[in-house]
C-alpha positions in Angstrom: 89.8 111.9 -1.8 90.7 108.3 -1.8 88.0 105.7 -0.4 88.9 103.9 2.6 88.1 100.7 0.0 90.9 101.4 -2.6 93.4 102.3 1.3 92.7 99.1 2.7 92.7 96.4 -0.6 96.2 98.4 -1.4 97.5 97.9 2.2 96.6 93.8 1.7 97.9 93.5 -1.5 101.1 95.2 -0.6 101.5 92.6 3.0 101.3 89.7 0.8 104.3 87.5 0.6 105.8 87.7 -3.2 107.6 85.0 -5.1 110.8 85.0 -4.5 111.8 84.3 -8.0 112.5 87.5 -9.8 111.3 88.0 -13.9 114.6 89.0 -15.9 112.8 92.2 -16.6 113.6 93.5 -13.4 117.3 94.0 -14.1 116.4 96.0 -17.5 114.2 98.6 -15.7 115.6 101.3 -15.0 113.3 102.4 -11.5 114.9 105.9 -11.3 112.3 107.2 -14.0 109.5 108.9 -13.1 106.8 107.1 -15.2 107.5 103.4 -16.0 104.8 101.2 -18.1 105.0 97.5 -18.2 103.1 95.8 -21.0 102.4 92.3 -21.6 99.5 89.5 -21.8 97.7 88.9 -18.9 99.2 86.0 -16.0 102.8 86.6 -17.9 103.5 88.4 -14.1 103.1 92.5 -14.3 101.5 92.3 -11.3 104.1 90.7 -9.5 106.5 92.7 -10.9 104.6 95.8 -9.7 104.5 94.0 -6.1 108.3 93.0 -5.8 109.7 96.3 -6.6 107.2 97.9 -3.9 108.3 95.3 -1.5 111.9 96.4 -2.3 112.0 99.8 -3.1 113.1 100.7 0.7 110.0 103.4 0.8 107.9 103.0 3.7 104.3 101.6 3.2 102.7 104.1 3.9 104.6 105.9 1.2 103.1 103.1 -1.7 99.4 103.0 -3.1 98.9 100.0 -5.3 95.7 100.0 -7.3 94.0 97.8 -10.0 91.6 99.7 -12.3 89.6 96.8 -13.0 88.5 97.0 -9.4 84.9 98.3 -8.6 85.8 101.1 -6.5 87.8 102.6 -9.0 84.7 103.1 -11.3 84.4 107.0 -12.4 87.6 107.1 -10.2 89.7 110.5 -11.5 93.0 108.9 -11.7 94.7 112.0 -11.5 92.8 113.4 -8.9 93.3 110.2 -6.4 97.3 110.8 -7.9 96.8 114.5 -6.5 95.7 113.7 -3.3 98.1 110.5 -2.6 100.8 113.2 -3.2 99.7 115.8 -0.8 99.7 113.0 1.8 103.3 112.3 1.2 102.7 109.5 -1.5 106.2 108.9 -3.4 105.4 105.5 -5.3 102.1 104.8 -6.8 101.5 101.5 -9.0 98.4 101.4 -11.4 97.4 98.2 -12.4 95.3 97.1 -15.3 95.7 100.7 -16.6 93.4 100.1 -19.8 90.4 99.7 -17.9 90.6 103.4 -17.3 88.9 106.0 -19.4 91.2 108.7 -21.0 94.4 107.4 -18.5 96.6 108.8 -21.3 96.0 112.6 -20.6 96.1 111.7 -16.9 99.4 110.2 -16.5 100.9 113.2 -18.6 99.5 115.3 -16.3 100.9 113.5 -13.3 103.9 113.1 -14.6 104.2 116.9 -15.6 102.7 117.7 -12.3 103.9 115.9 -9.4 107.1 114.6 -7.9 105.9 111.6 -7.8 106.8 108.1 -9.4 104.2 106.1 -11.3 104.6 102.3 -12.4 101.4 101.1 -14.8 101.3 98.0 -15.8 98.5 97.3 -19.2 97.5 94.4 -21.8 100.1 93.8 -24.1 97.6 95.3 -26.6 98.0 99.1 -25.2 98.6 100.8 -28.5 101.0 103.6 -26.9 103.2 104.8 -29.9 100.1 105.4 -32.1 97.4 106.3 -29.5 99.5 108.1 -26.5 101.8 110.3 -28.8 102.7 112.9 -25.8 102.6 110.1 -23.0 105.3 107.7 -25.1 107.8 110.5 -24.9 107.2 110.7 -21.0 107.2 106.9 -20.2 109.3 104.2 -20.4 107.1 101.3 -21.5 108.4 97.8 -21.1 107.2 94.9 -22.6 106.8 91.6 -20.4 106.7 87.9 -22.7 105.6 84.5 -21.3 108.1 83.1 -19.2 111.3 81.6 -21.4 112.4 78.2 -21.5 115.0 79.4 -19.2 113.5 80.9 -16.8 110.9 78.5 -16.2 113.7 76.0 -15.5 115.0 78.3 -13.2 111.6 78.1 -11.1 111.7 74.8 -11.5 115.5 73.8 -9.8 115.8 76.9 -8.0 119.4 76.8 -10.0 120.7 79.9 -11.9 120.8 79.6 -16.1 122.8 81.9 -18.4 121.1 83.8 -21.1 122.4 83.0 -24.7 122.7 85.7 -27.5 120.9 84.0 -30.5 124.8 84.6 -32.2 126.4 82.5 -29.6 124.0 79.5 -29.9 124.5 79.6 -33.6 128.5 79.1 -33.0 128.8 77.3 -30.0 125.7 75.3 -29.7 127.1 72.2 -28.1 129.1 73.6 -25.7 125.9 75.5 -24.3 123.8 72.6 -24.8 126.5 70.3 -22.4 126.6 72.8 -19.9 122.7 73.0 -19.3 123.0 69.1 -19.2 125.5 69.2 -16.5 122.1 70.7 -14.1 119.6 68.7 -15.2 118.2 66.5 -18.2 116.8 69.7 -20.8 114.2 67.7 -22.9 112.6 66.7 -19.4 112.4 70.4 -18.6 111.2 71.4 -22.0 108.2 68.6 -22.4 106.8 70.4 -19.2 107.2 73.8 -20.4 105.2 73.0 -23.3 102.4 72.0 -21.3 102.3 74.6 -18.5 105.6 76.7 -18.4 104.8 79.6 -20.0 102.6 81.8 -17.4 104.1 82.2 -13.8 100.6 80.9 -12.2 101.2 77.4 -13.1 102.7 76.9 -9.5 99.8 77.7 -7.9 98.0 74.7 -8.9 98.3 72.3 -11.8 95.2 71.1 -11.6 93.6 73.9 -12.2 96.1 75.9 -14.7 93.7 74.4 -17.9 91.3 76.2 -16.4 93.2 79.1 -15.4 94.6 79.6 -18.9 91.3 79.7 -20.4 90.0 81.9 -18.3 92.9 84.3 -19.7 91.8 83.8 -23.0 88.2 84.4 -22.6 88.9 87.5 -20.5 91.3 89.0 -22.9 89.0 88.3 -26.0 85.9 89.2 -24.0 87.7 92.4 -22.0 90.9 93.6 -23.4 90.3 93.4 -27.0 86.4 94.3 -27.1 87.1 97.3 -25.3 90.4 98.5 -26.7 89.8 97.9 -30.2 85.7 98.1 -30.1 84.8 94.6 -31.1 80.9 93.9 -31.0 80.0 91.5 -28.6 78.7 89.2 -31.1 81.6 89.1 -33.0 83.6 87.6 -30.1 83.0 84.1 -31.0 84.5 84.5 -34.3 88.0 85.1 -32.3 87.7 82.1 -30.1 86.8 79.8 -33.4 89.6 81.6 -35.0 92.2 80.1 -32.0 90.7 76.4 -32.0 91.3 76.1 -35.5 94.8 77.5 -35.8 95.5 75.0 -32.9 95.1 71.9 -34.8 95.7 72.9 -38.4 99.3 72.1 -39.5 101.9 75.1 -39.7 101.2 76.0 -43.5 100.8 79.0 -45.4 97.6 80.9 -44.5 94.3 79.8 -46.7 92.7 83.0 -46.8 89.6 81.1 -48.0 89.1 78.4 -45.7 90.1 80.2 -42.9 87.2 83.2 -43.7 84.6 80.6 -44.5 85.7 78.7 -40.9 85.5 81.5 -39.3 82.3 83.4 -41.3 83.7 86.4 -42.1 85.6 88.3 -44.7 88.9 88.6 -45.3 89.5 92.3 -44.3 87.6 91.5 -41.4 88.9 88.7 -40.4 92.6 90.4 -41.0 91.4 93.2 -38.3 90.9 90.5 -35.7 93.7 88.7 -36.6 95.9 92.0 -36.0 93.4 92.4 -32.5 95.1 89.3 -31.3 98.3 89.4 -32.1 98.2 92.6 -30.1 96.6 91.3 -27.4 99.2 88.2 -27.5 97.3 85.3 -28.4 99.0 84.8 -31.9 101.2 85.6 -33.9 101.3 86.5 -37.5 104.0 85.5 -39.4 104.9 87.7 -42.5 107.3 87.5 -45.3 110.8 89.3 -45.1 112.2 91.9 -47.2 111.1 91.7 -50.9 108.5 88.7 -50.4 104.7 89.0 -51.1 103.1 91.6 -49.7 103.0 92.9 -46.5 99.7 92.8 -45.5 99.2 89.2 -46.2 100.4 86.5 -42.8 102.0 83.7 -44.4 101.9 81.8 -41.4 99.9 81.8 -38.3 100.4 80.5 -35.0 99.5 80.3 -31.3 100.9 82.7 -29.3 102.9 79.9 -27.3 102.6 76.7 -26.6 100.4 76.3 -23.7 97.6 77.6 -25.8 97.6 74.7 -27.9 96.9 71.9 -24.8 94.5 74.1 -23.4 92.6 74.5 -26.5 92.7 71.2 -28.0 93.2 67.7 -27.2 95.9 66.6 -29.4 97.8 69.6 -30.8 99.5 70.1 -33.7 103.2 69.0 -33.2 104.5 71.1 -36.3 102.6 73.6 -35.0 104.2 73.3 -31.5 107.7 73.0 -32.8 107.0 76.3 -34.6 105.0 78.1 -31.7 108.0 77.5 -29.2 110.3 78.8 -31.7 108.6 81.8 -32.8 107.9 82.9 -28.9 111.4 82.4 -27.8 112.8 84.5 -30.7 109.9 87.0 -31.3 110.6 89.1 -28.4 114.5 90.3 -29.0 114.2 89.2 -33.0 112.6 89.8 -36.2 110.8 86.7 -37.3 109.8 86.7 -41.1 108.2 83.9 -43.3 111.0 82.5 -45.5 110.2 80.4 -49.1 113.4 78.3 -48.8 112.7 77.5 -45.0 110.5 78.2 -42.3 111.3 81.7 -41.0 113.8 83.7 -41.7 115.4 85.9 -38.3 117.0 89.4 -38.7 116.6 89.4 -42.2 119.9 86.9 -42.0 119.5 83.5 -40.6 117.2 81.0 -42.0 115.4 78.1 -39.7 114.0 74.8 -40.7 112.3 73.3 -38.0 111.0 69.8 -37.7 112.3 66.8 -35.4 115.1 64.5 -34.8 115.9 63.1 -38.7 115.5 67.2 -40.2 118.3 67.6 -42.1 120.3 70.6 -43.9 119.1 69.3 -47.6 116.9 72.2 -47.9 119.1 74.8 -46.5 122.1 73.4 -48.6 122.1 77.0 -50.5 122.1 78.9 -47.4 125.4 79.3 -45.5 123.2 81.1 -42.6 120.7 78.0 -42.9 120.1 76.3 -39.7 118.1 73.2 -39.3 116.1 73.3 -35.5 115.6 69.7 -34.5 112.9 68.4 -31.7 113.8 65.1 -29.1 117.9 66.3 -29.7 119.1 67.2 -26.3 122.8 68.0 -28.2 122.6 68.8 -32.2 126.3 69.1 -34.3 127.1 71.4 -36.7 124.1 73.4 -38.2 121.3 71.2 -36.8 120.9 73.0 -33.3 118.4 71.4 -30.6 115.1 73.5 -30.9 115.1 73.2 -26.5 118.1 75.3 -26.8 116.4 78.5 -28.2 114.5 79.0 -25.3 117.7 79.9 -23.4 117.6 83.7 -24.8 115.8 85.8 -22.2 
């Protein structure tokens, strides 16, 4: 049976006017499979991706049930017997948020999707560990991961105008052309200074005001939430992941110091390496390792903030190296490889190298690398290998 409670907060949810603006995900679902995951951290907008496609799908409402497992009447909830019954009453479409706050959901949704014709979207923290944990479910679903909102996109919000997305190959070659036709909408470095601030998460426009607030809320709740309860992290040993993110936010963009970092945080290395992996996962950093043939490969040459945001939200005067590098590593970290690189800064696809550092960087380190690019802040147009770092956040 399915309690009046769960009918009624699904019909609300599913009346409510959407944003008109549409994630680029949508056009790389495909919403003709049967069981569809969408991953990412939370306020990156898997809700409102859930919400759109409902609004759109062309099935009648009463053909939809929306729910959100971190709601109070879906405690002790069997999710596959509410899936049973919502199919006997002619459900075709049913959207499960929040998915990891539900108890073995793995062994459900296999047996709904084995079960039933009946089409499931779940939506989870980005730190659902699916290919290791969910070994029979990750053949049946499609899991899709959601990032922060580009560059790009939030400039899209922004003007209401339409931008292209640019293949990191074609920025590389044809950098200034790109760059001039972005400048022919609007002024890019305006648009980029913002986004640093408050462009990454999709609930900045509901309030500016507020979005400090709102972001740090995120954090706590994924520290306090996601990761305690997916990866089993005592609740006294919480802390020492939010005193892990304030001192990576002001802390220049330097290879890791395994010592001070463990003695800041109070804890050993091998501990403090589990967390570290706890939040990457659950996209609040990310780790920074060397490429092929460098170090080892359990050691992070660099860490970072997940993306920029973090930073203003968690100190008052943020690294700028640290920012330059953030921005960079969260635009090209979701379609590239990004490795630590001895002769530069990182080092993409085992191929290109990337010096990052503002207007007067110039190619005197790279001068041995033919694939060495220098990324330069306050350019709006670079020339030749020094490419406008603004311009990366044009590739999704």
């Amino acid at each position: 049976m399915i309690s009046p409670i769960l009918r009624q907060t699904s019909a609300l949810i599913l009346a409510r006017r959407q944003p008109e603006y549409r994630r680029f995900l949508h056009t790389c679902i495909d919403f003709g499979e049967q069981l569809i995951g969408i991953k990412g951290a939370r306020g990156c907008g898997k809700t409102t991706v859930l919400l759109q496609h409902a609004q759109s799908c062309g099935l009648e409402a009463s053909r939809i049930l929306y729910i959100a497992c971190d709601h109070p009447a879906m405690v002790d909830v069997d999710l596959y017997a509410l899936a049973q019954t919502f199919y006997q009453e002619g459900g075709q479409l049913l959207l499960i948020d929040e998915i990891h706050k539900s108890k073995g959901f793995a062994v459900h949704l296999k047996a709904i999707r084995d079960t039933f014709d009946l089409q499931v979207i779940f939506s989870g923290s980005s730190a659902l560990r699916l290919e290791h944990e969910l070994a029979d479910l990750s053949r049946r679903a499609v899991v899709h991961e959601l990032p922060v909102l580009s560059l790009r996109e939030f400039m899209e919000i922004e003007t209401g105008q339409q931008f292209a997305a640019y293949a990191l190959p074609d920025i590389l070659a044809n950098h200034g052309n790109l760059a001039a036709n972005v400048m022919q909408t609007l002024r890019p470095i305006e648009q980029f200074k913002k986004y640093l601030r408050y462009g990454a998460y999709p609930f900045y426009r509901e309030s500016l005001d507020n979005y400090t607030s709102k972001l740090l809320e995120v954090i706590n709740l994924t520290i306090d939430s996601d990761l305690a309860s997916l990866y089993s992290i005592a609740p006294d040993k919480l802390d020492k992941l939010k005193k892990l993110l304030y001192m990576l936010c002001s802390t220049d963009p330097v290879e890791l110091n395994i010592s001070k970092l463990s003695a800041g945080v109070g804890t050993s290395w091998p501990t403090l390496s589990r967390y570290l992996d706890s939040m990457s996962a659950g996209s609040l950093v990310h780790i920074v390792r060397g490429g092929s043939g460098m170090r080892t490969v359990n050691k992070p040459d660099k860490l970072l903030l997940d993306n920029t945001n973090l930073f203003y939200a968690l100190c008052a005067s943020p690294n700028v190296g640290s920012l330059r590098e953030s921005f960079f590593v969260s635009q090209l970290g979701y379609q590239h490889q990004v490795h630590y690189h001895d002769k530069g800064d990182f080092l993409v696809d085992d191929r290109w190298v990337f010096e990052i550092g503002g207007a007067g960087k110039t190619l005197k380190q790279l001068a041995q690398h033919p694939d060495g690019y220098a990324v330069v802040d306050d350019v709006v147009i670079g020339d030749g290998r020094r490419i406008p770092l603004w311009l990366f956040g044009m590739l999704y």
